[in-house]
N, C-alpha and C positions, 0 to 999 in steps of 0.2 A: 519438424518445425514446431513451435511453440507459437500460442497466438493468445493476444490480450486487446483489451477495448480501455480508453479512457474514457470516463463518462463525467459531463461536466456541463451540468443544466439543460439546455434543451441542445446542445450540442457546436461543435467550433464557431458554427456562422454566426455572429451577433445575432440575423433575422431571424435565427429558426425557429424562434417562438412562433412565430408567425405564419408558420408553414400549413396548409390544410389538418394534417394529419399530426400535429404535434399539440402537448398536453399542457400550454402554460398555465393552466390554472391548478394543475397537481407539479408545480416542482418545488412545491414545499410540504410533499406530501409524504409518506412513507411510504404508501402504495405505489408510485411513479417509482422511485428503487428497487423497489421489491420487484416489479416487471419486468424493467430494465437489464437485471440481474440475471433474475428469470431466464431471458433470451439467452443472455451469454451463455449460461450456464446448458440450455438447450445444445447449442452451436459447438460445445465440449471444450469451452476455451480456457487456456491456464489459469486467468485472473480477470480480475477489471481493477484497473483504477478509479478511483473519487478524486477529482480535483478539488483543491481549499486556496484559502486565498484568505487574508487579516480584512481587509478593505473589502468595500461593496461594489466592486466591479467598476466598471466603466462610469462616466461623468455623462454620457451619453442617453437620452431619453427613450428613445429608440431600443438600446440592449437592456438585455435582462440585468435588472439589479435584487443584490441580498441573494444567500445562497445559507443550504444547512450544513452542519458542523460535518467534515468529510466522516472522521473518526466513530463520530453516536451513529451518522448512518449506516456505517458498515457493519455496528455491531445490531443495527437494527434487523438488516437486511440476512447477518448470519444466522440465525436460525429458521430460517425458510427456506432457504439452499443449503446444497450437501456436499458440491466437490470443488465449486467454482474457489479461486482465492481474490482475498481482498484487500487489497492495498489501497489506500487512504493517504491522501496527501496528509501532510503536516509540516507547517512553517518554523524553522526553529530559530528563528530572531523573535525575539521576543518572548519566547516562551520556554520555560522550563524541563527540561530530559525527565527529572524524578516522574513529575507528573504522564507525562507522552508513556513512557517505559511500564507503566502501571495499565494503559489505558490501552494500550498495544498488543499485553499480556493477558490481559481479561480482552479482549478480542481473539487473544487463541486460542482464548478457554471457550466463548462461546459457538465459534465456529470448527471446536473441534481439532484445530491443526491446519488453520486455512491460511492465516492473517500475513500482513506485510505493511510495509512504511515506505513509504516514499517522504524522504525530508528535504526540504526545499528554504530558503532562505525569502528575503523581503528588504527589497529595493527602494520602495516608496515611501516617499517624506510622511504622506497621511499616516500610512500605515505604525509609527514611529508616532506623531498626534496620539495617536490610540494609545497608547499606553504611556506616553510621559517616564518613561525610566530611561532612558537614555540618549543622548545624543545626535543628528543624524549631521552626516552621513556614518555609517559605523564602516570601520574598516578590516577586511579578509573575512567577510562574513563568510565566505564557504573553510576558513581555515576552524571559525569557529563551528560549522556544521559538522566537520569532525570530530570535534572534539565531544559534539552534542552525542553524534553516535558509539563511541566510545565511551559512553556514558550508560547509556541504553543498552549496549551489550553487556558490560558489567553487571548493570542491576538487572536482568534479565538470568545472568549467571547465580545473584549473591543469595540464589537458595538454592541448596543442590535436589537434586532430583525424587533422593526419598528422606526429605527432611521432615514432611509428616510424617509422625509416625502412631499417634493416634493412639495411645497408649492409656488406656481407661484406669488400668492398673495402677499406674504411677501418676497418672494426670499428667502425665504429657501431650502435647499432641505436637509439640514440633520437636526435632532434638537440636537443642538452640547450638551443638556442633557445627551443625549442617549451614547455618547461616553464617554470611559471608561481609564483614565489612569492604567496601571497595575501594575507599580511600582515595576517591580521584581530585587531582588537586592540578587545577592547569589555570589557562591565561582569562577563562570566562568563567568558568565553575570551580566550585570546590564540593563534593559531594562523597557523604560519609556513607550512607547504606546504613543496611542491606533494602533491598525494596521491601513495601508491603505485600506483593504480589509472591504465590510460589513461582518458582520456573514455568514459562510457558511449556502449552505440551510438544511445540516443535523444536522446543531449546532454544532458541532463535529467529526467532519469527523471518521472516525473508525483509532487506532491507535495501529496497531501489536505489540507486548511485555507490551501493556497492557488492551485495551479492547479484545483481544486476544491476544493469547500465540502458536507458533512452538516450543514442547518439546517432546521427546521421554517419557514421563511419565505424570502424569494426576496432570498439578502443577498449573492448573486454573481452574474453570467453563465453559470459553470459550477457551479450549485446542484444539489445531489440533495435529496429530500426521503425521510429513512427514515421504513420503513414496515414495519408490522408485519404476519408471514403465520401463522397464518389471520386474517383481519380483512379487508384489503383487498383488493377488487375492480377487473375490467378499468373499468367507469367510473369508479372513486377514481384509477385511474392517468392515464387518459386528462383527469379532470378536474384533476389535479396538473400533467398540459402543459400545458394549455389556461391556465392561472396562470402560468407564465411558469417552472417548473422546468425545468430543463434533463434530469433524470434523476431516476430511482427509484433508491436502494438497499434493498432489501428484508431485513429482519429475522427469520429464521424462528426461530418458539418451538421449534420440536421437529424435530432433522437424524438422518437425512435425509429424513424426511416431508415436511417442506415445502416446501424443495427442489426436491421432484418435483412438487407440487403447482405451483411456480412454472414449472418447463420446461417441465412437461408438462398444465400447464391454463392457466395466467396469459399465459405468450408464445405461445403456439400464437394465441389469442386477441386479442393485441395485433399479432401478425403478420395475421392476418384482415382487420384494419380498417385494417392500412397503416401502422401508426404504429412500427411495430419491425422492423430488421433479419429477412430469412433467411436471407442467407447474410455473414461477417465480410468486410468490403470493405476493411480494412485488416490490416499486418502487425503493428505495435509499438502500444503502449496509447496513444501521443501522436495517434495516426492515427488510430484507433477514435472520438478525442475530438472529430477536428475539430484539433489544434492541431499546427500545424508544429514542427520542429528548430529549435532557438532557435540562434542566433551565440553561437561562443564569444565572453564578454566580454572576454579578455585578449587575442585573437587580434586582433580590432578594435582593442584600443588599443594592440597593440606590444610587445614583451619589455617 
């Protein structure tokens, strides 16, 4: 079984700011991450996610409003932990692949072989406000999420893997063979390449809605089924395998209470009956998953 946490300010509940034991006045803080993390990574869990959002949350006085950038925190957070993975929402209405794909790639460089994306679209009229480029309501925005990630793969490809070559002798350092125009040209982007980034070191960084899937039904191979903590129990998890899920990602209402509740009651537990990890038997998040270093595709077919 595979087990992951979203983590997403003081946690699902609107109130949980408010809770005795929770930290609203560090959640714009580094250190509140870095702890948070911390746990997970205690608990042996595959990943966390960072939820993001363009807009400032709720209209509500009550919930927590303003949140920091999913992506800067992850890379903040990776070099203080060593096996956990880190997947970082990221909005792609409105905002550009070239840039995400650069910023995704220098998160795999700093955590080593960790990183991942969750890309997520934006519904909201405000949200569309903010940036003033274009229209609302925009329409197939998840056809155009596609195409965002099909973008992101390419330029993650468009340097093959020993294209430095660092050659004092001739002043080279890259052998500009190796780099790869991508030529993507579709209904929302048109994008020439190559990135400024080299290849990340997982080739790939792991990429939510499609090397895995968050669904309440079993509509992938690599399916998580979220779940909400407190609510779910070690048989709701054990019986979520037994269904053909590949993973839990778990939802806590209230951080960092549940959290602990999850490390320190839920996995101790699932480790007992066999079904989870003790110790991380892998380096980079692709590892963790079960899934190999993919071929670069340009390197296969040739400059």
């Amino acid at each position: 079984m595979h087990l992951a946490v979203a983590l997403d300010g003081a946690g699902a509940d609107p109130a949980a700011w408010r809770e005795p034991d929770a930290r609203p006045r560090d959640l714009l803080t580094a250190q509140y991450w870095v702890d948070l993390v911390r746990e997970a990574e205690a608990g042996k869990l595959d990943f966390v996610t960072f939820e993001d959002s363009l807009g400032p949350g709720s209209d509500d006085v009550g919930h927590v409003r303003g949140r920091l950038d999913a992506v800067l925190i992850a890379s903040r957070v990776a070099p203080l932990t060593s096996h956990i993975g880190l997947v970082p929402t990221a909005v792609a209405t409105h905002t550009e692949p070239f840039h995400l794909s650069k910023a995704i790639a220098t998160l795999d460089y700093v955590s080593n072989g960790r990183a991942g994306v969750h890309v997520q679209v934006s519904e909201d009229e405000r949200d569309y406000r903010h940036f003033g480029r274009r229209s609302y309501p925009s329409a197939d925005l998840w056809g155009e999420a596609r195409d965002y990630i099909e973008v992101l793969r390419r330029l993650w490809d468009s340097w093959e893997d020993d294209a430095e070559i660092r050659d004092v002798a001739t002043g080279r350092f890259v052998d500009r063979e190796k780099l790869h125009y991508i030529d993507f040209k579709g209904k929302w982007f048109s994008v020439k390449g190559p990135s400024i980034t080299p290849r990340p070191p997982q080739g790939q960084p792991i990429v939510a809605g499609d090397d895995i899937v968050f669904a309440d039904d079993v509509v992938h191979e690599r399916t998580f089924a979220d779940v909400p903590v407190p609510g779910t129990t070690v048989e709701d998890v054990i019986s979520l395998r037994d269904k053909g899920f590949f993973g839990v990602r778990f939802i806590p209402a209230r951080l960092p209470h549940d959290l602990t509740v999850i490390v320190r009651g839920l996995v101790p537990e699932l480790q007992e009956r066999g079904v989870f990890r003790r110790e991380y038997e892998a380096d980079t998040l692709r590892g963790l998953l079960g899934l190999s270093r993919p071929a670069n595709r340009y390197a296969a077919q040739g400059a």
